[in-house]
BAFI-3210 file (N, C-alpha, C; in Angstrom, 3 decimals, decimal comma, padded with zeros to 6 digits):
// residues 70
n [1|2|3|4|5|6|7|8|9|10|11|12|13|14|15|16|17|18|19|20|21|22|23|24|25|26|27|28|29|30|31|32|33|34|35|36|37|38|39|40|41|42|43|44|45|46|47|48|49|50|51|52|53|54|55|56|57|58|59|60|61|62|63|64|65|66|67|68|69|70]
n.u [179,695|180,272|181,116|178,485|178,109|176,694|174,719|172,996|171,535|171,821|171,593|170,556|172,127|171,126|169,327|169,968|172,901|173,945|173,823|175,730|178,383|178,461|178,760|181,129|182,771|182,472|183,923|186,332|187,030|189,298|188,953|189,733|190,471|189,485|191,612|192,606|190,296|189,596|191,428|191,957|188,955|189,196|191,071|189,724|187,804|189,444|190,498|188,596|187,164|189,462|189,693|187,063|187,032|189,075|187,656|185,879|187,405|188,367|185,879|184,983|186,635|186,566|184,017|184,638|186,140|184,674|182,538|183,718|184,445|181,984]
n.v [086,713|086,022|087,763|089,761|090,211|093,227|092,956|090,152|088,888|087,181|086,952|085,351|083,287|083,952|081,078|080,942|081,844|079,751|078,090|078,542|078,821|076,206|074,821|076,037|074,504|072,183|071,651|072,466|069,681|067,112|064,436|060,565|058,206|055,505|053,309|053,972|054,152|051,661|050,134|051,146|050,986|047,961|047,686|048,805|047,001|044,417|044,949|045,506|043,064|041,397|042,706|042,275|039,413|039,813|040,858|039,081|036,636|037,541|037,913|035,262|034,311|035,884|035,579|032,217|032,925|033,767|031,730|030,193|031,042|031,292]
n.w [020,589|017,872|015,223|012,570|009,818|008,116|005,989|006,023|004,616|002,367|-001,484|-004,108|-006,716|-010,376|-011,712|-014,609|-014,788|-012,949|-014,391|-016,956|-015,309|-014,456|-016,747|-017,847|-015,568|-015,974|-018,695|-017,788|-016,710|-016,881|-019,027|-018,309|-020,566|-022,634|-022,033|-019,761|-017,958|-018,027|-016,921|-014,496|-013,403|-012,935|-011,173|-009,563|-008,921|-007,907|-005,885|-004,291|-004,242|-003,023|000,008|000,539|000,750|003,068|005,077|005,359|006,466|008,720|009,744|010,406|012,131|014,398|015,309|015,412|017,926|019,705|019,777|021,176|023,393|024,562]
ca.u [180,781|180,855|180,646|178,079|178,159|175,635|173,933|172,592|170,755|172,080|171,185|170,853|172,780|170,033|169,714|170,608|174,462|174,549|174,200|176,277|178,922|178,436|179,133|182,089|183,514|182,393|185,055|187,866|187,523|189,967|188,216|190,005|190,508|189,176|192,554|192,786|188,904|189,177|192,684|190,954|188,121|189,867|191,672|188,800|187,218|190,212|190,201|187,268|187,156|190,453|189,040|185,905|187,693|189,778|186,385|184,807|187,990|188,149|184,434|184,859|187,843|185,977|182,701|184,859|186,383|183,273|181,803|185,137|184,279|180,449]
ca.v [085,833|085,925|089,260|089,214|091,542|094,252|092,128|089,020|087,953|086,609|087,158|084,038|083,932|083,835|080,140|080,895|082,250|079,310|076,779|078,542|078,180|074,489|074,299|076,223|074,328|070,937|072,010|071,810|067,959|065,772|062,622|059,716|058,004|054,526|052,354|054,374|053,811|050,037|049,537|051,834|050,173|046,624|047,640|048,577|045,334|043,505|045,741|045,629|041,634|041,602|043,097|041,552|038,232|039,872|040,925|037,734|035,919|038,745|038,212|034,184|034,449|036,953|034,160|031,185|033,363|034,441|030,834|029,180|031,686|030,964]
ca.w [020,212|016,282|014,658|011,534|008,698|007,790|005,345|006,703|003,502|000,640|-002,552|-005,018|-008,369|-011,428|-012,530|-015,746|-014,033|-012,285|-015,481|-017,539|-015,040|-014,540|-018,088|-018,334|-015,209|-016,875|-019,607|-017,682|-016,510|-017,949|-018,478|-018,516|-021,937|-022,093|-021,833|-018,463|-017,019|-017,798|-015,648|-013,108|-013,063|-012,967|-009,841|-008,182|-008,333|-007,625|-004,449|-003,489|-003,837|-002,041|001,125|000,846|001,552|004,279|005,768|005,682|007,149|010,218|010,812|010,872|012,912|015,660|015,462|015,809|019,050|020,666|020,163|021,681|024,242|024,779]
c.u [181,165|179,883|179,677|177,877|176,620|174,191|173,996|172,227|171,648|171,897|171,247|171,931|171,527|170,382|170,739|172,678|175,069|175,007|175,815|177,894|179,410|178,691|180,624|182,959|183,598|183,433|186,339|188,144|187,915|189,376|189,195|190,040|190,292|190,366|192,352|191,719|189,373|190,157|192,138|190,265|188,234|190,115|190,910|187,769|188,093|190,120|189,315|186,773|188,355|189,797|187,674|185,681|188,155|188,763|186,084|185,514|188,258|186,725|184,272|185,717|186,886|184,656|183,570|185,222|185,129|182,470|182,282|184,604|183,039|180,787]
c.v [086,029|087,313|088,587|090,565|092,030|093,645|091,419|088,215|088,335|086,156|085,427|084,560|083,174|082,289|079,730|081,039|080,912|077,751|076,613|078,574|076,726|074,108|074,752|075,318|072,553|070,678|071,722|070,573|067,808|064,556|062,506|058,926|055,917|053,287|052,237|053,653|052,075|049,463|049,925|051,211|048,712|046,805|047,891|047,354|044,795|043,510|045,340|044,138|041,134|041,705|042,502|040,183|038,571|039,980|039,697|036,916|035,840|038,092|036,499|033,925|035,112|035,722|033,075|031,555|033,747|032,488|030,201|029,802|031,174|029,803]
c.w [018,749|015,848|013,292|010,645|008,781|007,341|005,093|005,336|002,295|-000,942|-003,834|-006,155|-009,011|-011,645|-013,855|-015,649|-013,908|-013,358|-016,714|-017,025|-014,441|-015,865|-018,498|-017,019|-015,907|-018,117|-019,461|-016,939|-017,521|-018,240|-019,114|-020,023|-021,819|-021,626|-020,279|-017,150|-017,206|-016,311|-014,564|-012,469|-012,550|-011,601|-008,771|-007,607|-007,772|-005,895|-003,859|-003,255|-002,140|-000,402|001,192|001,328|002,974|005,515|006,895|006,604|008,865|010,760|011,059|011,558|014,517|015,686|015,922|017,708|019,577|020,704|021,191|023,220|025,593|025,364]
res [x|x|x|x|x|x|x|x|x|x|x|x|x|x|x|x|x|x|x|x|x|x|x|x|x|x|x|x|x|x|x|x|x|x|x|x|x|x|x|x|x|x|x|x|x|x|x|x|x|x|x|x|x|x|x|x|x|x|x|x|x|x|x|x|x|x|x|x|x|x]
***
């Protein structure tokens, strides 16, 4: 079914290879600048409260129905 090349085994790259490109790709992130992270951050709480209500309302909604039920 699936053809496989010649040579099966794969050679590592040297540690040392593999740091010094983790460093050069570490270079080209943009970070964020802090005005940015805080709003960011802000919205993901808000979020994440948000829905954590909607949750809770869903799952006492589906309980009151299943008791009504019972």
């Amino acid at each position: 079914m699936g053809e496989t090349t010649a040579n099966t085994t794969q050679e590592k790259a040297p540690k040392k290879s593999w740091f010094k490109g983790l460093k050069s790709e570490f270079k080209k992130i943009s970070w964020p600048d802090k005005e940015t992270l805080v709003k960011e951050s802000a919205a993901v709480i808000v979020v994440t409260v948000i829905l954590g209500f909607v949750i809770a309302l869903v799952d006492m909604a589906i309980e009151y129905g299943v008791n009504l039920i019972i």
